[in-house]
C-alpha positions in Angstrom: 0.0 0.0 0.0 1.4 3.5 -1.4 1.0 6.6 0.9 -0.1 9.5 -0.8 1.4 13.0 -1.3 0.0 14.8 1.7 -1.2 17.4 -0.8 -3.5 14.9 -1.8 -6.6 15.4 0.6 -10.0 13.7 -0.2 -13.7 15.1 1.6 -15.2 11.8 1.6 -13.9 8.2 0.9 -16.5 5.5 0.3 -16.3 1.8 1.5 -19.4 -0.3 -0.1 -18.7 -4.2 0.7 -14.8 -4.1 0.7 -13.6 -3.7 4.3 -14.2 -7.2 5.3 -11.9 -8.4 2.4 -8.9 -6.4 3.6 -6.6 -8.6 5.7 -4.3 -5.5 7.3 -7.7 -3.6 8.2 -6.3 -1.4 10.3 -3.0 0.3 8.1 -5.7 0.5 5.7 -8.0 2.7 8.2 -5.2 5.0 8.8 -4.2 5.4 5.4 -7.9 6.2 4.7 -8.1 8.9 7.7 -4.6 10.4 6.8 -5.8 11.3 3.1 -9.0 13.0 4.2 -9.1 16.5 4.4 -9.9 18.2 7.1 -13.6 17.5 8.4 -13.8 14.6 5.4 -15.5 11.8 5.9 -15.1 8.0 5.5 -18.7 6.7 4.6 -18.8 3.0 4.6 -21.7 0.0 3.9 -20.3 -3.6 5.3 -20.9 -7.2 6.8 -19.8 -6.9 10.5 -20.5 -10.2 11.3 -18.5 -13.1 12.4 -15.3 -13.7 10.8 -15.3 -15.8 7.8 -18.9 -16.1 8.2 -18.9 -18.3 10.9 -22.1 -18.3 12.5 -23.2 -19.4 15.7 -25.5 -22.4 16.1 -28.2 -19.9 18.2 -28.0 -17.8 14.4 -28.3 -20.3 12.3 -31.5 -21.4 14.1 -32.5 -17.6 14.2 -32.2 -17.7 10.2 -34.1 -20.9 9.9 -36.9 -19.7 11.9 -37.0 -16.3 9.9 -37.1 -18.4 6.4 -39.3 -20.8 8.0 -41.5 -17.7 8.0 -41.6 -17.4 3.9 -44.3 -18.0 1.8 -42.8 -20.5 -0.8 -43.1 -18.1 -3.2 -40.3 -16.6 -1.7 -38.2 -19.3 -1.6 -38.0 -20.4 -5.0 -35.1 -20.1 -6.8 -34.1 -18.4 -10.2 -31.4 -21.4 -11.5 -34.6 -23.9 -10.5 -38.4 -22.4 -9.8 -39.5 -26.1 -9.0 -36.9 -26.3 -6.2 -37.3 -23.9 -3.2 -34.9 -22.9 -0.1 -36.2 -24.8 2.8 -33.2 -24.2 5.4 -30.2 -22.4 5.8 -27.3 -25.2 6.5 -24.8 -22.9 8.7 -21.6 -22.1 8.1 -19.0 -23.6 5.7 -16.2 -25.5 7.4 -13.1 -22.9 7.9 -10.4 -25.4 5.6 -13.3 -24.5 2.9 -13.8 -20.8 3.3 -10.2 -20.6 2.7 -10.0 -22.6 -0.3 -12.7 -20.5 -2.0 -12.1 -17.3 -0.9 -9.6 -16.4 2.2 -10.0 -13.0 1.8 -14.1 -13.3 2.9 -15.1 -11.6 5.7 -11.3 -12.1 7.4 -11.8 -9.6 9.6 -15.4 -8.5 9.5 -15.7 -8.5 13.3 -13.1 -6.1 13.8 -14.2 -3.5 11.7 -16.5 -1.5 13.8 -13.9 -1.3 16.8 -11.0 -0.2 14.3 -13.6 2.8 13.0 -14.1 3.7 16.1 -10.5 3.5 17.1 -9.2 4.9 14.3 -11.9 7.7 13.1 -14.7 9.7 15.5 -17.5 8.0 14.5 -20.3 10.2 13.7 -22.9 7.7 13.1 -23.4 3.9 13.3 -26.4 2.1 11.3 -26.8 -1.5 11.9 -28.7 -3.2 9.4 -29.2 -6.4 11.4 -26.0 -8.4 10.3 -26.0 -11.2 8.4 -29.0 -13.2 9.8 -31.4 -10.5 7.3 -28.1 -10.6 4.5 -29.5 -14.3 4.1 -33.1 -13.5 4.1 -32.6 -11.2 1.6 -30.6 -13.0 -0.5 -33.5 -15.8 -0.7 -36.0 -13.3 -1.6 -33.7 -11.7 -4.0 -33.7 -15.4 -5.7 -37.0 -14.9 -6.4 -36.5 -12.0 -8.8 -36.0 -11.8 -12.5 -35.2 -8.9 -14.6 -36.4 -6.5 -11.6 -40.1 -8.4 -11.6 -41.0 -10.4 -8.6 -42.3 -13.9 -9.9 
């Protein structure tokens, strides 16, 4: 990671979805704050949840209870519409999170501390974590080409 010029100031820095990729989170943070200008901003949309996406049995069950909740029609899936989403299996064994993708959600957790550590946080908007992420996801399944089917 470069520094910048410290002519170069920014007034706002967006984050949308990347943070929890970023395996030295906090060097990144301060490089972020030192290139703002003064009074800038760092405005940011994550997953704060459990590193690597490593739920808790008590959340899994939440999510299952939530989808159990769904009219099928919510539940069927675009790649199938005769198959539907009855559960939501937990989360995938650690050795296969880092196969796939080792860079997912490697330090989500720590994200809101480091902001806060690193920045004055202005404002904090929890969008209720992953458990509604999933939930949405299934209903987003159910859409094609912006129509609800």
């Amino acid at each position: 990671m470069r520094s910048r010029s410290s002519h170069t100031r920014f007034d706002v820095v967006f984050a949308a979805g990347a943070l929890h990729h970023i395996a030295a989170l906090e060097r990144l943070l301060v490089a972020v704050r030192d290139s703002l200008a003064s009074g800038g901003l760092l405005i940011a949309n994550e997953y704060v949840g459990p590193n690597q996406l490593q739920w808790t049995d008590k959340q899994v069950r939440v999510i299952n209870e939530v989808m159990g909740l769904l009219p099928d029609r919510y539940r069927r899936r675009i790649s199938n519409p005769l198959e539907y989403k009855r559960d939501f299996p937990g989360p995938s064994p650690l050795e296969e999170m880092n196969r796939l993708d080792p860079t997912e959600a490697v330090h989500a957790e720590e994200i809101v501390p480091l902001v806060r550590k690193v920045f004055h946080l202005l404002e904090f908007k929890p969008f209720g974590g992953r458990s509604s992420k999933c939930c949405f996801r299934i209903l987003s399944e159910t859409h094609s080409g912006g129509r609800c089917r």
